[in-house]
Each structure stands twice: as C-alpha cells, then as structure tokens.
PDB file of N, CA, C and O in Angstrom:
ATOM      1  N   UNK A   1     -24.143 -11.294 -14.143  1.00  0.00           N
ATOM      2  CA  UNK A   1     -22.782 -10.874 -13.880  1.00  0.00           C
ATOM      3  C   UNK A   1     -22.053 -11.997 -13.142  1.00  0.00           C
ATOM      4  O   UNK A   1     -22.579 -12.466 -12.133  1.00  0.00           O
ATOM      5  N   UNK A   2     -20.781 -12.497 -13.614  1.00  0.00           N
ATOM      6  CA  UNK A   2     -19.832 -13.305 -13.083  1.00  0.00           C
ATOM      7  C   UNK A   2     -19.200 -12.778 -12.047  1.00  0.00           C
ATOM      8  O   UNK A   2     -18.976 -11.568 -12.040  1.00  0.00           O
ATOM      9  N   UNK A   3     -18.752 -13.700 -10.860  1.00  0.00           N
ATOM     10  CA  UNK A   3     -17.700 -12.752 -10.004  1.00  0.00           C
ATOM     11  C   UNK A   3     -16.574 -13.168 -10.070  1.00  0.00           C
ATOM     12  O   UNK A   3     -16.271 -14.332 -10.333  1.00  0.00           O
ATOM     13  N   UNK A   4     -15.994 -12.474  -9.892  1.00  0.00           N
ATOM     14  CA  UNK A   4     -14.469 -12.273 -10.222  1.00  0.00           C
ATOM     15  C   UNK A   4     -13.854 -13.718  -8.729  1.00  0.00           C
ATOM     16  O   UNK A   4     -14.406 -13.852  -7.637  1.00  0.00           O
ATOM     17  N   UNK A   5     -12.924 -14.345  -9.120  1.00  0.00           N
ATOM     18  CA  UNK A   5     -12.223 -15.119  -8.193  1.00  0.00           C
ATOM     19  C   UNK A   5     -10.819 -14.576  -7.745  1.00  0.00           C
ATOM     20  O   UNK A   5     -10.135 -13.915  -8.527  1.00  0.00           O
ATOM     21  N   UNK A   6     -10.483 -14.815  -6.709  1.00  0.00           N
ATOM     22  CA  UNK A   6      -9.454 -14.301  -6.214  1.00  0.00           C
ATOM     23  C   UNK A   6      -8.248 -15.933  -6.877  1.00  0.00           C
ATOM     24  O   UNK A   6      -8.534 -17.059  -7.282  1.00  0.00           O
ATOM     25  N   UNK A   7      -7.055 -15.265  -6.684  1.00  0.00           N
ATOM     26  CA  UNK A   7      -5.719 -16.195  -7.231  1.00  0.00           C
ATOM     27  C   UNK A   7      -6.782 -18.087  -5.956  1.00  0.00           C
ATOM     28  O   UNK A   7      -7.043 -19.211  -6.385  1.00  0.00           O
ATOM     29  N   UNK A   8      -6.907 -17.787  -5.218  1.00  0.00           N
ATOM     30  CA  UNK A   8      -7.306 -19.418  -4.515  1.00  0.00           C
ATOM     31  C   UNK A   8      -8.379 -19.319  -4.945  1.00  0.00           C
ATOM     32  O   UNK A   8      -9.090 -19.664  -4.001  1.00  0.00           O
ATOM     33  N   UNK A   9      -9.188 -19.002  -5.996  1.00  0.00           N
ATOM     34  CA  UNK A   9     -10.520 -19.542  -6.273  1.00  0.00           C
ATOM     35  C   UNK A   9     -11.613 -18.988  -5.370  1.00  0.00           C
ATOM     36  O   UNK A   9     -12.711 -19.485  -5.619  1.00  0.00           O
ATOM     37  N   UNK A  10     -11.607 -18.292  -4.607  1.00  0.00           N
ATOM     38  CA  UNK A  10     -12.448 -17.818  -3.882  1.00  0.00           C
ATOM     39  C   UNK A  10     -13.493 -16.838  -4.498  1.00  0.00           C
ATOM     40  O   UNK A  10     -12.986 -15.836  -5.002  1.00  0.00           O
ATOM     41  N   UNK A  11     -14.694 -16.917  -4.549  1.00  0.00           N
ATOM     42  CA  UNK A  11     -15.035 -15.534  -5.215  1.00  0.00           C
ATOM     43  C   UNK A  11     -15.025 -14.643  -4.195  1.00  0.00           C
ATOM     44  O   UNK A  11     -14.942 -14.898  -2.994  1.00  0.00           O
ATOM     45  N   UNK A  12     -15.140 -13.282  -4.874  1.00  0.00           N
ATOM     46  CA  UNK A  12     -15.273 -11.984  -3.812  1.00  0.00           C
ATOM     47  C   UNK A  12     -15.961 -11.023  -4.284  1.00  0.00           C
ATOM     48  O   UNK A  12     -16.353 -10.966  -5.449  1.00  0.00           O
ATOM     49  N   UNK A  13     -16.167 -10.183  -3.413  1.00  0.00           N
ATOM     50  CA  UNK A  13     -17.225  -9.255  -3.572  1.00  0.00           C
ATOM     51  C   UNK A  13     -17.317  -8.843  -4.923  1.00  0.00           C
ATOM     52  O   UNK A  13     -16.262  -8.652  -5.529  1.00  0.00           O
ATOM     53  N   UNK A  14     -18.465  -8.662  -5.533  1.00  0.00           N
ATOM     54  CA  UNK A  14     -18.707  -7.742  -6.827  1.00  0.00           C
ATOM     55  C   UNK A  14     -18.501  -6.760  -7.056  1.00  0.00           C
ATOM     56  O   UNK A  14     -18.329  -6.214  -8.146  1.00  0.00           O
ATOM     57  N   UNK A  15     -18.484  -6.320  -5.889  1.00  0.00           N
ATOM     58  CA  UNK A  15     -18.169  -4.662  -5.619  1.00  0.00           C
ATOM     59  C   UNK A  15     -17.864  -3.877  -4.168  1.00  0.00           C
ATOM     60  O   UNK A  15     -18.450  -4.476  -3.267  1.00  0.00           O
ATOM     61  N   UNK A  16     -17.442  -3.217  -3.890  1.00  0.00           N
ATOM     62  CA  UNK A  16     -17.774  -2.456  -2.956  1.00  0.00           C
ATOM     63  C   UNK A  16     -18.707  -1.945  -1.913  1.00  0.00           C
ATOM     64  O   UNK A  16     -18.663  -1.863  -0.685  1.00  0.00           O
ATOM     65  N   UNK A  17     -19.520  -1.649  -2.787  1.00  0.00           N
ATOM     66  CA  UNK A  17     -21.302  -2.021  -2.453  1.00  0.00           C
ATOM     67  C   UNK A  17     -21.582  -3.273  -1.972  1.00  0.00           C
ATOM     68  O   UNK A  17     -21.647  -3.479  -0.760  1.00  0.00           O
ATOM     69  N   UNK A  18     -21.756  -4.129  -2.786  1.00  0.00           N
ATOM     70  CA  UNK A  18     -21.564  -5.218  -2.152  1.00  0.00           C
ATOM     71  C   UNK A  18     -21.416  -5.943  -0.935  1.00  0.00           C
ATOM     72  O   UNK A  18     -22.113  -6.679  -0.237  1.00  0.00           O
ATOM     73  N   UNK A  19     -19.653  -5.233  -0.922  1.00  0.00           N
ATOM     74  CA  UNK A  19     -19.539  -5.585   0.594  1.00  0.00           C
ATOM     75  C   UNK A  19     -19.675  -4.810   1.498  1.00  0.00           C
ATOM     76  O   UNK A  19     -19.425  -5.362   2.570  1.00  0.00           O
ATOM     77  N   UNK A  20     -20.065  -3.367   1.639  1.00  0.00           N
ATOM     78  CA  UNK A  20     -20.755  -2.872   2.624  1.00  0.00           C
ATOM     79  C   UNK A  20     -22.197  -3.082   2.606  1.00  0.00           C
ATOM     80  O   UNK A  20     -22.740  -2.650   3.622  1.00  0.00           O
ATOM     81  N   UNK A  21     -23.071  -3.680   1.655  1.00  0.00           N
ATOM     82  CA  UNK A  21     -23.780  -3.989   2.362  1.00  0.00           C
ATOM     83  C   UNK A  21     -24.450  -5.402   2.933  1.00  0.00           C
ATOM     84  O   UNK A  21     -25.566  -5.568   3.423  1.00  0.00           O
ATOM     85  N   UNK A  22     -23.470  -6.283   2.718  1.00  0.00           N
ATOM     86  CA  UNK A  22     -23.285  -7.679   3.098  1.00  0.00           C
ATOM     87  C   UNK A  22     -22.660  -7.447   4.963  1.00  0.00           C
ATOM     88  O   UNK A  22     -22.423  -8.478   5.593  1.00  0.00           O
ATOM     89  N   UNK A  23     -22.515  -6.459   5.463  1.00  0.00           N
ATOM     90  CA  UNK A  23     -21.233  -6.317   6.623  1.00  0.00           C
ATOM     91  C   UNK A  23     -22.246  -5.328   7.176  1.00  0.00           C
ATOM     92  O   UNK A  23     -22.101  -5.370   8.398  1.00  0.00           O
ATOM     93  N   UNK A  24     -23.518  -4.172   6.767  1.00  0.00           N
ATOM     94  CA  UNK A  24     -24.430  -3.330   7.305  1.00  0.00           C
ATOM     95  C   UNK A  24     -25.265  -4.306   7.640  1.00  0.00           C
ATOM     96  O   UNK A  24     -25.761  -4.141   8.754  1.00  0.00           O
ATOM     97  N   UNK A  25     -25.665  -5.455   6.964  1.00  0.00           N
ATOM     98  CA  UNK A  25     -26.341  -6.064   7.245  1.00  0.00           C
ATOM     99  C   UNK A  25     -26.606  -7.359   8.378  1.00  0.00           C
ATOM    100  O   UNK A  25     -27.609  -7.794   8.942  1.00  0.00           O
ATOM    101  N   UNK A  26     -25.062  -7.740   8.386  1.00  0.00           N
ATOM    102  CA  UNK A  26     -24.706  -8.653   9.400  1.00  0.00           C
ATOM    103  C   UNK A  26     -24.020  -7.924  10.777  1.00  0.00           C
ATOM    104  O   UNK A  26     -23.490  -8.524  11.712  1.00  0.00           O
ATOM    105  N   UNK A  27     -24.188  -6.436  10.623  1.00  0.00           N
ATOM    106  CA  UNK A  27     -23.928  -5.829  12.197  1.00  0.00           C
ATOM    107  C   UNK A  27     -25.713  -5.056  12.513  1.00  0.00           C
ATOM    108  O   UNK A  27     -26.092  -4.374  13.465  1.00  0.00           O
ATOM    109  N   UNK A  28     -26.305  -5.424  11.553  1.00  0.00           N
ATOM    110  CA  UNK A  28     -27.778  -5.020  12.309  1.00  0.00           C
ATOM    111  C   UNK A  28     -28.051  -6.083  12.471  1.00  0.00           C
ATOM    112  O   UNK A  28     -28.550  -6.001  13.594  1.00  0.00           O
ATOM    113  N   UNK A  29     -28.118  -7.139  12.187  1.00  0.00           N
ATOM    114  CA  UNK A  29     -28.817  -8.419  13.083  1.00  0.00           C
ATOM    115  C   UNK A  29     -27.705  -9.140  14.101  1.00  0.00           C
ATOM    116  O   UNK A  29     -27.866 -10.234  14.641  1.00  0.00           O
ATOM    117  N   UNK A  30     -26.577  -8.300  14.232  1.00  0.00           N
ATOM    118  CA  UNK A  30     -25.522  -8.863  15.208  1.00  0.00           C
ATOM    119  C   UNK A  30     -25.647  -7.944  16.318  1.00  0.00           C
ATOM    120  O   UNK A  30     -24.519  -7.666  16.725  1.00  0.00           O
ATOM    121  N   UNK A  31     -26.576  -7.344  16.990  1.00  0.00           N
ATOM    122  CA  UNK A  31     -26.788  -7.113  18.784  1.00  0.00           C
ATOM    123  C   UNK A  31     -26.434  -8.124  19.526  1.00  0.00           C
ATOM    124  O   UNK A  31     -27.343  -8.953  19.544  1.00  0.00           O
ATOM    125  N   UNK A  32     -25.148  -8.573  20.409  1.00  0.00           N
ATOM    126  CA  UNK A  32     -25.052  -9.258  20.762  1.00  0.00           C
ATOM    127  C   UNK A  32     -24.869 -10.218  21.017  1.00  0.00           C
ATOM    128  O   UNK A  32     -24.988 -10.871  22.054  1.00  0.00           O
ATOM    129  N   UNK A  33     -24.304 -10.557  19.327  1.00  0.00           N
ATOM    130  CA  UNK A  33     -23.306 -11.689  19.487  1.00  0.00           C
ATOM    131  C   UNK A  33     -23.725 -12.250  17.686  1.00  0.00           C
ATOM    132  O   UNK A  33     -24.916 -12.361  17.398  1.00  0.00           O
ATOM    133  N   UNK A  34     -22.780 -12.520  16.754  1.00  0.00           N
ATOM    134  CA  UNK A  34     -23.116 -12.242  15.544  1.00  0.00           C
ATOM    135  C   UNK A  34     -21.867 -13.106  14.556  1.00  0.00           C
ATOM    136  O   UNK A  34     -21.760 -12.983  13.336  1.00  0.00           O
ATOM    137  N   UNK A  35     -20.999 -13.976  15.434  1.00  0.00           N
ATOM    138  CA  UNK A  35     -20.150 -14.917  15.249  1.00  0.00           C
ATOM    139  C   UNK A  35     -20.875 -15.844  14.548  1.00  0.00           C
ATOM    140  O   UNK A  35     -20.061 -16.352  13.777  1.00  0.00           O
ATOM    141  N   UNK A  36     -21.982 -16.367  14.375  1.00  0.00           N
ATOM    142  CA  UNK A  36     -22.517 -17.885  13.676  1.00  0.00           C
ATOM    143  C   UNK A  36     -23.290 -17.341  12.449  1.00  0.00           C
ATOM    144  O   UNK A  36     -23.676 -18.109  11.567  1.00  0.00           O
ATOM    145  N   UNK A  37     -23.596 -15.488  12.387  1.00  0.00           N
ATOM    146  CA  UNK A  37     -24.313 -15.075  11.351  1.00  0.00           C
ATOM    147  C   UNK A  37     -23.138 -14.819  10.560  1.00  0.00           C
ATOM    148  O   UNK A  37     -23.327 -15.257   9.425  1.00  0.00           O
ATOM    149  N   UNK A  38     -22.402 -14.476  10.643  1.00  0.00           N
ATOM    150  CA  UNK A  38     -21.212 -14.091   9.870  1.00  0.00           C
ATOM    151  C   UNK A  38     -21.049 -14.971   9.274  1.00  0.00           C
ATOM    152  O   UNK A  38     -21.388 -14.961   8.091  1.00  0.00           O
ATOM    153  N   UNK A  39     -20.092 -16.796  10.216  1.00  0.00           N
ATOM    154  CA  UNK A  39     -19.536 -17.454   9.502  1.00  0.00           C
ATOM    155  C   UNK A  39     -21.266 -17.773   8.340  1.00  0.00           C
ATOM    156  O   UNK A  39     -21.399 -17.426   7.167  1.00  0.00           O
ATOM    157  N   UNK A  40     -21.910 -18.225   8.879  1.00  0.00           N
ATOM    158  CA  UNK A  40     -22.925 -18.406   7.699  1.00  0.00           C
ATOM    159  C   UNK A  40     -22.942 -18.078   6.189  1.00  0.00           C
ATOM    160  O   UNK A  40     -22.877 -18.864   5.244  1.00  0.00           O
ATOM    161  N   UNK A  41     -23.094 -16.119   6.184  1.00  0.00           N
ATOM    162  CA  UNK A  41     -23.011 -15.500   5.381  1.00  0.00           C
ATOM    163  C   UNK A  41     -21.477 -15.782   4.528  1.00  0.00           C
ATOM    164  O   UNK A  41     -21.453 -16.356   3.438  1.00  0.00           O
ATOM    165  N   UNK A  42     -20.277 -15.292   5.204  1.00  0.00           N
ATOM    166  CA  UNK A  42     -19.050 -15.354   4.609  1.00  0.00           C
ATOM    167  C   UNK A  42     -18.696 -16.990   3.949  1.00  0.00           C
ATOM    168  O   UNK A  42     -18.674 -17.307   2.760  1.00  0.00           O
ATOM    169  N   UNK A  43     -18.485 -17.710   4.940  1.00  0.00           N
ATOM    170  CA  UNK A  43     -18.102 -19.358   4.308  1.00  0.00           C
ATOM    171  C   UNK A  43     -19.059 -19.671   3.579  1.00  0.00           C
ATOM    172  O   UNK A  43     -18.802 -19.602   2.377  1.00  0.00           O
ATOM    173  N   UNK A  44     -20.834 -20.235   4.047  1.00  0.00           N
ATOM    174  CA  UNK A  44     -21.551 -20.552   3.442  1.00  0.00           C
ATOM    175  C   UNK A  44     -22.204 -20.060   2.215  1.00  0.00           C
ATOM    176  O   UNK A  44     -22.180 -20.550   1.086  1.00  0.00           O
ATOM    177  N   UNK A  45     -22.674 -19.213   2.562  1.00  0.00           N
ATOM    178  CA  UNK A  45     -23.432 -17.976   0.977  1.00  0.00           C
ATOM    179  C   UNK A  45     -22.338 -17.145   0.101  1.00  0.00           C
ATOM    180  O   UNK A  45     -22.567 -16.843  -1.070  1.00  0.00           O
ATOM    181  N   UNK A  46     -21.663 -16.953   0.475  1.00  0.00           N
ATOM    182  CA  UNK A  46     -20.609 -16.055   0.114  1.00  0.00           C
ATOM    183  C   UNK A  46     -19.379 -16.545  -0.840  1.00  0.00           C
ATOM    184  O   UNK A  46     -18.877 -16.299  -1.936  1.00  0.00           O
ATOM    185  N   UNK A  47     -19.219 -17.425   0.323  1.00  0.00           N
ATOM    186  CA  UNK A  47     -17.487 -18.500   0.160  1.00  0.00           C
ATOM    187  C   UNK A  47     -17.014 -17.142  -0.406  1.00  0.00           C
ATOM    188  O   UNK A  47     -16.811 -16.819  -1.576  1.00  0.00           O
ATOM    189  N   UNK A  48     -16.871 -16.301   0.950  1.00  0.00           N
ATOM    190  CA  UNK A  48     -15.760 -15.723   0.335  1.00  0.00           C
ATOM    191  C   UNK A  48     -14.251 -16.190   1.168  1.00  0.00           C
ATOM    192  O   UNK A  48     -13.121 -15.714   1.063  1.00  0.00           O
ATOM    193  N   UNK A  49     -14.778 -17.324   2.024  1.00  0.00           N
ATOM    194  CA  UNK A  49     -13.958 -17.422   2.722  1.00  0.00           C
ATOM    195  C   UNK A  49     -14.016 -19.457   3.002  1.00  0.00           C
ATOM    196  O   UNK A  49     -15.007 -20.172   2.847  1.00  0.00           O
ATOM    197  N   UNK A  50     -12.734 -19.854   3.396  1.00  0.00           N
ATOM    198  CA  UNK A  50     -13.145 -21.327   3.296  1.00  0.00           C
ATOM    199  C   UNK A  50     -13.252 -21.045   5.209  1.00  0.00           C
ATOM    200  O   UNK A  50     -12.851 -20.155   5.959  1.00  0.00           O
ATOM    201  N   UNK A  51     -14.003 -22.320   5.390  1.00  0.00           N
ATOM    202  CA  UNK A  51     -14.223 -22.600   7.067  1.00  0.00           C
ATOM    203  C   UNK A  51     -12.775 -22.265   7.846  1.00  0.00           C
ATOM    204  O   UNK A  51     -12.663 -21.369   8.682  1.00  0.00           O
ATOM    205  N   UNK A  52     -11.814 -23.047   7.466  1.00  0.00           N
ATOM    206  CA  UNK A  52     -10.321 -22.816   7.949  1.00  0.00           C
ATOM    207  C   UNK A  52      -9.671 -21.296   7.871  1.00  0.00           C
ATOM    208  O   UNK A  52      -9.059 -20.901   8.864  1.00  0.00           O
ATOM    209  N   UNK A  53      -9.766 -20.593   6.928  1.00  0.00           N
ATOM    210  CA  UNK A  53      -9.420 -19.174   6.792  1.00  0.00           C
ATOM    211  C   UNK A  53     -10.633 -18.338   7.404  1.00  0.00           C
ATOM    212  O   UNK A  53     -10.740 -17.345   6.684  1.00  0.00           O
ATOM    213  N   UNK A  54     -11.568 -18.299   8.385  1.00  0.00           N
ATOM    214  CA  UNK A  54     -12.598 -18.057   8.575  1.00  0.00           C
ATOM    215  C   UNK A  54     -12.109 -17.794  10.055  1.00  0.00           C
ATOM    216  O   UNK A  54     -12.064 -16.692  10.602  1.00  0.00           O
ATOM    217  N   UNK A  55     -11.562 -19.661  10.891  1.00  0.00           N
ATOM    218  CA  UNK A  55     -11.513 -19.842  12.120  1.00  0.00           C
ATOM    219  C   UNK A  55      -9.957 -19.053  12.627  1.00  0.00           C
ATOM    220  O   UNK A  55      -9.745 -18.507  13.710  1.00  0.00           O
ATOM    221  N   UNK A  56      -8.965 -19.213  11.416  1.00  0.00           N
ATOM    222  CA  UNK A  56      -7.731 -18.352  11.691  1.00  0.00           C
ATOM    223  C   UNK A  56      -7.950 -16.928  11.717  1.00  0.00           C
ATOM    224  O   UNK A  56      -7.489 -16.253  12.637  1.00  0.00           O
ATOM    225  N   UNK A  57      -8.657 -16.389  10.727  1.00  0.00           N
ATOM    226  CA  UNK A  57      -9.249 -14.783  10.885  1.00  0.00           C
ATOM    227  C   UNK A  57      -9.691 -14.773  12.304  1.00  0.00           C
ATOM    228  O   UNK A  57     -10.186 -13.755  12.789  1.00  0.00           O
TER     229      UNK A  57
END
C-alpha cells in the first residue's frame, strides 16, 4: 500500500489507526519526558513532518 502525500509532499498517516497507534505508542514510552521520541518517530520514520514544522508545532 502507497501513502497518500499531503499538497507539500509529506506523507501521512494511512489511516486513522495508524495514527492512533503511532501516538498510543509514543505516550507509553513517554513517562516523563517524550520530546526526542516523538521528533524521532514524526520527522525521522514518519516524515510526517519536516524538522522546521516540527520545532514551530
């Protein structure tokens, strides 16, 4: 399955599913602080997001 790109080229979630459980998953290993797992997941693995739209979010 292809993912769909947003109008800037970004891909994004496949689904719904998807992204709840990309976001269940990064608030159970986020006890306490979960800022460097995120950007990881979102910019790096994900790109659902570029570094710059990441640090303004």
């Amino acid at each position: 399955m292809t993912q769909a790109s947003t109008p800037a080229g970004h891909p994004r979630p496949a689904s719904l599913t998807d992204l709840f459980v990309s976001f269940t998953l990064l608030a159970l290993q986020g006890f306490g602080g979960v800022l460097a797992v995120i950007q990881r997941e979102l910019v790096e693995r994900k790109r659902w997001l570029t570094n710059e739209e990441f640090i303004e979010d």
